[in-house]
C-alpha positions as a Markdown table, in Angstrom:
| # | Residue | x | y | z |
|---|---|---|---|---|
| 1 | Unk | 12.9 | -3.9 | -5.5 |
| 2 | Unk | 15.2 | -6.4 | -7.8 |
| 3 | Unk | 13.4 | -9.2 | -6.0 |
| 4 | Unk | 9.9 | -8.5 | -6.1 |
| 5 | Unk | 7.7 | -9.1 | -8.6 |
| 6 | Unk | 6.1 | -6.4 | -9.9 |
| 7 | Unk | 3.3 | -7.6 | -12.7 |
| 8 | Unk | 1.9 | -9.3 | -9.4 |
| 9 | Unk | -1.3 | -8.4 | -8.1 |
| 10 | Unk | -1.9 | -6.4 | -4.8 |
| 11 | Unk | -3.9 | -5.1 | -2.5 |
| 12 | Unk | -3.7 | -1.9 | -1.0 |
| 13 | Unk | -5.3 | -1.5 | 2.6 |
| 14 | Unk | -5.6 | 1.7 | 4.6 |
| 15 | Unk | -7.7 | 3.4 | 7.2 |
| 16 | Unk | -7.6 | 7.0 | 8.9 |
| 17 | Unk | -5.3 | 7.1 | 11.7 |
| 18 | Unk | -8.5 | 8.7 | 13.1 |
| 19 | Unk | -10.7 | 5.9 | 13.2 |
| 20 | Unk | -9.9 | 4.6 | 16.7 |
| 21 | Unk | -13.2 | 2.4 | 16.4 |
| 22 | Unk | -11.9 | 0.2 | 13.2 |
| 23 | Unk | -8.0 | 0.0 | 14.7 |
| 24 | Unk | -10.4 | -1.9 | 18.2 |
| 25 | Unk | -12.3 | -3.5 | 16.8 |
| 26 | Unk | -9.6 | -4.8 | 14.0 |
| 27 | Unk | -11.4 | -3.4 | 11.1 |
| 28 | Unk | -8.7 | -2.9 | 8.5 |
| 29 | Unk | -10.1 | 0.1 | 7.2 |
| 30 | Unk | -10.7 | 0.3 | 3.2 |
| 31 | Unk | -9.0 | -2.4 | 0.7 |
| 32 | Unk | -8.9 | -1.6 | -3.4 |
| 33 | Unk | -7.2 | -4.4 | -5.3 |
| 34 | Unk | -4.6 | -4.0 | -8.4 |
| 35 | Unk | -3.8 | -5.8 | -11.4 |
| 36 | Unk | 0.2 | -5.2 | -10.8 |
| 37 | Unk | 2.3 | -3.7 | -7.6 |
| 38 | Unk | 3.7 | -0.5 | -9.7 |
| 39 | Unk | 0.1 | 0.9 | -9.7 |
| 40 | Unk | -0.8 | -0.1 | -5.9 |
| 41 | Unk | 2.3 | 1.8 | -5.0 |
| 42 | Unk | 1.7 | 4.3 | -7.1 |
| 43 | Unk | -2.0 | 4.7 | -5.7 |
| 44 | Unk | -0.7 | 5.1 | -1.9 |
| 45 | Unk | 1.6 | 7.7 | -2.5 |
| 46 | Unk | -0.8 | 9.5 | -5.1 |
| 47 | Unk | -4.1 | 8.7 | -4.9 |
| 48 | Unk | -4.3 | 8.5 | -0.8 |
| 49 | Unk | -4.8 | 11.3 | 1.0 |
| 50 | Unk | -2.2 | 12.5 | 2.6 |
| 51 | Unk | -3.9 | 11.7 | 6.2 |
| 52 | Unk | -4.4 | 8.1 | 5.4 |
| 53 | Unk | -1.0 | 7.2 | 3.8 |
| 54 | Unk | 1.1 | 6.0 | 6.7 |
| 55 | Unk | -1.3 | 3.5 | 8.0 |
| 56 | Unk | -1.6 | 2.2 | 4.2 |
| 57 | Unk | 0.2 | -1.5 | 3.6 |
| 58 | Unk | -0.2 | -3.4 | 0.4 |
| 59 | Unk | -0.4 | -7.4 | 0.9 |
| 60 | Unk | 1.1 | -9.0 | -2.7 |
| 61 | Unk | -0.3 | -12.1 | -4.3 |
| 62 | Unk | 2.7 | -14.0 | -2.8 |
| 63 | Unk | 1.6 | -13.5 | 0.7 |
| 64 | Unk | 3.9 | -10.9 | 1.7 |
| 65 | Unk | 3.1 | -7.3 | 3.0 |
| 66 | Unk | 5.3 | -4.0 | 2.3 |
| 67 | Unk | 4.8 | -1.0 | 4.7 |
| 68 | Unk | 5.1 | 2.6 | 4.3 |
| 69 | Unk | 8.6 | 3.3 | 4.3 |
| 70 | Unk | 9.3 | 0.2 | 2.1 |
| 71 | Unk | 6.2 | 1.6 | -0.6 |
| 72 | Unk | 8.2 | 5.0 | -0.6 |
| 73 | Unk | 12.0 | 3.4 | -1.6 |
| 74 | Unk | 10.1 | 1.5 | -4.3 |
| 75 | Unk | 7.7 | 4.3 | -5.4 |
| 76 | Unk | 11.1 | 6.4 | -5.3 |
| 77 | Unk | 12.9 | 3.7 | -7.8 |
| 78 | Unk | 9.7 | 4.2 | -9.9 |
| 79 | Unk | 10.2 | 8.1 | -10.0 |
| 80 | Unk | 13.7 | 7.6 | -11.1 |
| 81 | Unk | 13.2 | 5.6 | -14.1 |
């Protein structure tokens, strides 16, 4: 996480793995937006339901996108401090 910014604002984007008709027809599902990273990580892991989590990505202001497994070692960093 060193080399992320994280007073950057992101966007978290999910939709229900059950929801065949948004992944055809390339509806991304639900978006929120964040003023900072920490809390859109925080949000996946806490404020998702469980169900939706894993199809949850967060796109950052500088263009990239960080996936499940990625939002859980930083949401795990979080935890420990």
């Amino acid at each position: 996480m060193s080399n992320l910014d994280i007073s950057q604002p992101a966007q978290v984007i999910w939709s229900a793995p059950d929801e065949l008709t948004r992944q055809q027809t390339g509806d991304p599902g639900t978006v929120r937006q964040f003023d900072n990273l920490i809390d859109a990580v925080v949000f996946t892991l806490e404020g998702l339901p469980e169900r939706y989590r894993e199809s949850a990505h967060i796109k950052v202001s500088n263009g990239s996108s960080l996936y499940f497994d990625q939002i859980k070692l930083i949401y795990a960093e979080i935890v420990r401090s």
